[in-house]
N, C-alpha and C positions, 0 to 999 in steps of 0.2 A: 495489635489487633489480631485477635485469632475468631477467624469464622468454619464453620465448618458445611460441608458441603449437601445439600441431602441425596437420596441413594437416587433417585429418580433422574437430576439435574444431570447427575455425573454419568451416567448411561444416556442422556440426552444428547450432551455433548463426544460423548463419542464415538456413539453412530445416528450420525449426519451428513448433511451435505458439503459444509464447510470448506474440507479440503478440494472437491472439486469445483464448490464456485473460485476460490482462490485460482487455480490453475487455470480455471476460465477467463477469468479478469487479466492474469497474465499473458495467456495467448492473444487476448483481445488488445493490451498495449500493442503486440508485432503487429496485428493487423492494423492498426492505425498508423503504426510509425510507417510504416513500407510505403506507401505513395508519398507521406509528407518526405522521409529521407530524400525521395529518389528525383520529385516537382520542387521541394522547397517551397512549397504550401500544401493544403487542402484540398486543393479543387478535386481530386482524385478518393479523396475519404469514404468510405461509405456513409456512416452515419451524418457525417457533417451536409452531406448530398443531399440526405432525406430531409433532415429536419430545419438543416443550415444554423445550427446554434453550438451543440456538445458532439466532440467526436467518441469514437469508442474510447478511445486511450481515457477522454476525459472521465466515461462514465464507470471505467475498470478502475483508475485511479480513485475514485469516491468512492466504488464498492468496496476496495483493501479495504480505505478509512474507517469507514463502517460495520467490516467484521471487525478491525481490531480493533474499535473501539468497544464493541460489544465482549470481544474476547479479555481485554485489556482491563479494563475495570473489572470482570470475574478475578483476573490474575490478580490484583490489587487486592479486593476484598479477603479475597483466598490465600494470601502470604501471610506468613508469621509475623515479616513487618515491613517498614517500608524500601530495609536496605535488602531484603531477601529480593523483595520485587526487584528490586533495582541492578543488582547482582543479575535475575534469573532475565533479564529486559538486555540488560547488557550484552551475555551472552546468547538471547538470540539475534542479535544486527547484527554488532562488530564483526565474528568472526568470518561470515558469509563473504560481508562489504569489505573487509582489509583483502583476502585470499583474490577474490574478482578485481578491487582496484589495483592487486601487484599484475594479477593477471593482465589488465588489461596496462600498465605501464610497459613491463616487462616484455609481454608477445606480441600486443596489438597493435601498439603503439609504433616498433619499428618497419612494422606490415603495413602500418599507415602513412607511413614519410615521416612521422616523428623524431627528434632529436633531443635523444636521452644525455642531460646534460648532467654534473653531480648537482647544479642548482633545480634542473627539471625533477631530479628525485627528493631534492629535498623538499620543498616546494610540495611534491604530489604527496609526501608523506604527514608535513604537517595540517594539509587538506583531511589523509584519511580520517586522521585526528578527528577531529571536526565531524566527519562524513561526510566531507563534501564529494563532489567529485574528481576524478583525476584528472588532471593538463598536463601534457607533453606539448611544447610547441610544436608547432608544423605539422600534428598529427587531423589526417583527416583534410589537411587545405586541399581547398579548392572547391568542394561540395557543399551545398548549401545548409549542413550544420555540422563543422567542423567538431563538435567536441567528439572527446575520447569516450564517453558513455554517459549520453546523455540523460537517462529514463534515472542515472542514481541521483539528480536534484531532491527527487522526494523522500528519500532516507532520513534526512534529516529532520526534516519536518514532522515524519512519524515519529523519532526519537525524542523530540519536543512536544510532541503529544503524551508521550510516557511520563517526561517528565511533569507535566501537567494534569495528571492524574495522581501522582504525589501531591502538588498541591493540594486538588480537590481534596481529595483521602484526608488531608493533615488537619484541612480545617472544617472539616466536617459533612461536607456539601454531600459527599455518595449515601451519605444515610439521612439525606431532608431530601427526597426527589423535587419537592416543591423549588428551594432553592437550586440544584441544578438545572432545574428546568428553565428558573428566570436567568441562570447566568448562559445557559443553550440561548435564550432566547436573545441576551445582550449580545452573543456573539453574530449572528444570525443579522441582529442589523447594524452590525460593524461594519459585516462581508455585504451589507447591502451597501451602504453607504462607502464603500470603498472609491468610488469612481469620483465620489461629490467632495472628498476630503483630503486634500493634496498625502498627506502623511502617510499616511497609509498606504502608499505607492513606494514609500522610500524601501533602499535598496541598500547593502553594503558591497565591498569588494569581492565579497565570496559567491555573490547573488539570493544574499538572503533577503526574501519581499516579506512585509509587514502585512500585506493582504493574502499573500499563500498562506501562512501563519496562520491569520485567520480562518481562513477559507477552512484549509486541514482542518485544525481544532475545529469547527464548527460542524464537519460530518461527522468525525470521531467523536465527540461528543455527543452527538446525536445516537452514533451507534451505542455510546453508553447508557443513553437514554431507553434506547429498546434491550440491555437487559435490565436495567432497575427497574422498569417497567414490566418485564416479564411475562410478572403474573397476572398482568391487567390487561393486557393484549392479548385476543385470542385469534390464532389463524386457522384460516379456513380457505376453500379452493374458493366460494364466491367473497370472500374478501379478497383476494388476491385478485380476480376476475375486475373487481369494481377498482382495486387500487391500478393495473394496467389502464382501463377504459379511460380514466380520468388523466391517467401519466401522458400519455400519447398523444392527444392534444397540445399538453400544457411543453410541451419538447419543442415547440414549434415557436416558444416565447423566448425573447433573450433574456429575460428579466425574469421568468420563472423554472426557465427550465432546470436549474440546478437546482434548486431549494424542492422543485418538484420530484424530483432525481432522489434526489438526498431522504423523503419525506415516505413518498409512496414506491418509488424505487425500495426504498429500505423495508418497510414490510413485504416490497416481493421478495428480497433477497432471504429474510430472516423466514417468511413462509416455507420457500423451498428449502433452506436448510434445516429447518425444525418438522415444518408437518408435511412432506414429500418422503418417502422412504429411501431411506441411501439404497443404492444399489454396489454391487462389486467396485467400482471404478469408485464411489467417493470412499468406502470402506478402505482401499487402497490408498486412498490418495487424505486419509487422515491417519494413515503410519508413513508415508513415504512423500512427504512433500518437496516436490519440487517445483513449485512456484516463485518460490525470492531467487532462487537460482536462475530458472529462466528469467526472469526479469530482469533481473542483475548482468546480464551475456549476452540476451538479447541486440540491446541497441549493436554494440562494436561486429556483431557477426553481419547485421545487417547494415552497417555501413560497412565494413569488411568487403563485400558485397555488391552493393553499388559504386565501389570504387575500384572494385577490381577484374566485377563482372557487367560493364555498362549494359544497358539496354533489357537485362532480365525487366519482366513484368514485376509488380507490386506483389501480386498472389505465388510467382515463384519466388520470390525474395520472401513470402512469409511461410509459406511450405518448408523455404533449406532454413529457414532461421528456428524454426518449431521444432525440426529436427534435432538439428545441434545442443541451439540452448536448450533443448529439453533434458539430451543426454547431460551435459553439462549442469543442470538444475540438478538430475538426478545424483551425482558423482557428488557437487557443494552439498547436498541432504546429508550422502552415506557418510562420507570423509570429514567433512567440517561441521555444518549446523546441528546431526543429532549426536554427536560426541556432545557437543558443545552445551548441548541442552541436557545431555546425563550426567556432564560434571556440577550443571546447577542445580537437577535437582537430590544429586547425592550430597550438595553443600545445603539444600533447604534443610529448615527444621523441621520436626514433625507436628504437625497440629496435635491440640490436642480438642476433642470434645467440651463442651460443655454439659455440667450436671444435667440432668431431665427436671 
């Protein structure tokens, strides 16, 4: 499949907002985790305070979904084929996630009470594999969520989103919006019915649920939806105005507030990355992304943190954690993920044009 790009789209995309809602999303997971690490619940969350239904973490977590899903089908349509995709998808996770899960075996782990055994490395390495996350035993006991980095659960699940875009792609569905729209919608009340349907709850040893699965795939595909849709969606400050008035309420439902999130959430998001004017800071932060990297450092510095410095407040535990993994977000950009990303696109093929 060779598509090609028009001049307009390609200057859309890259000056936007994009890179700094991502960094945003990111920072918003620490604010969320820092009272759950530190209570071992909620009760302390902001968001969850307000509305009592989705916390931040939840609502930055569905925002990634939704840019990449919108970014992630461009990628697809836009490759030479579907192994360049896959090739170029590959090399932006893995390298980030292998470099952080040594990191975090390797340094964090015995700063945690961890006990590096040759089975605890083997073990963590055939996880990397996978993407799951890292285990060291004993790492982190005693606080109320022991894992060695916890926030990397959802790697996987994004990388099963990719590859579920190969599907789509293969069999036709990104070029019948109709059809993707009815299989968005079969998922949609998969993730609704997940609570009614015993199976859909099931689990394996690694912690892979069949309704995160879902759930994922069902933003992310949504986010694909708003660019196949594109050119039919138009934003505006009073569409944005009316898609908040209506979100705000519906935050307040258990039953709607995701799908509301996901829905009208998603044209705020795409609004201000498309029709808001980047300023210096997202212009920046679409060459120099440090986002997966904070995300990635995050959790372990901030239980780092609460296990070594009791009693900090939630808000200074997210202040020295924004600090760090930030520097550290920025260090995984320079050194790992855009090498990473110059060797796939020096291995793409070149589009070519189509006749006029």
């Amino acid at each position: 499949m060779i598509l090609t790009q028009r001049p307009e789209e390609a200057d859309a995309l890259r000056a936007n907002n994009l890179g700094l809602l991502r960094l945003l999303f990111a920072a918003l997971v620490v604010v969320a985790h820092s009272p759950e690490l530190i209570d071992g619940n909620r009760s302390r969350e902001v968001l969850t305070r307000v509305f009592g239904t989705l916390s931040f973490g939840e609502v930055a977590v569905d925002g990634f979904f939704l840019i990449s899903g919108y970014l992630i089908t461009r990628s697809y349509l836009g490759a030479a084929s579907p192994g360049e995709y896959l090739v170029r998808r590959i090399l932006r996770i893995y390298p980030g996630f292998l470099v952080a899960s040594l990191v975090c075996i390797a340094v964090v782990a015995p700063l945690a009470g961890g006990v590096l055994t040759p089975s605890a490395w083997l073990k963590s390495l055939g996880r990397m594999a996978l993407l799951a996350p890292p285990d060291v035993p004993g790492a982190f006991a005693g606080l109320p969520y022991p894992q060695l980095n916890g926030s990397m659960w959802t790697i996987s699940y994004e990388f099963g989103c990719y590859l579920l875009v190969v599907v789509l792609g293969v069999a036709g569905a990104l070029k019948r919006p109709r059809v993707y729209l009815a299989l968005l919608a079969g998922l949609g009340l998969l993730y609704a019915l997940r609570g009614h349907v015993p199976v859909l709850g099931l689990s394996d040893a690694l912690g892979f649920r069949l309704a995160s699965l879902i759930r994922f795939a069902a933003v992310f595909c949504c986010g694909g939806a708003f660019y196949l849709l594109r050119h039919r969606i138009a934003y505006s400050a009073r569409g944005a105005a009316l898609a908040a008035l209506l979100l705000v309420p519906l935050l307040f439902s258990p039953t709607l507030a995701e799908p509301a999130l996901v829905l009208l959430g998603g044209y705020l998001v795409f609004w201000f990355a498309f029709a808001v004017p980047p300023g210096a800071v997202s212009l920046a932060t679409n060459r120099l992304d440090p986002s997966y990297g904070l995300y990635l450092y995050a959790w372990p510095i901030q239980n780092l943190l609460v296990l070594h410095a009791p009693g900090l407040s939630p808000w200074s535990v997210t202040l020295v954690t924004l600090g760090l993994a930030g520097l550290l977000g920025i260090a995984s950009w320079l050194v790992v993920e855009a090498p990473a990303l110059r060797r796939g696109l020096r291995t793409a093929r070149p589009r070519v044009s189509p006749a006029p």
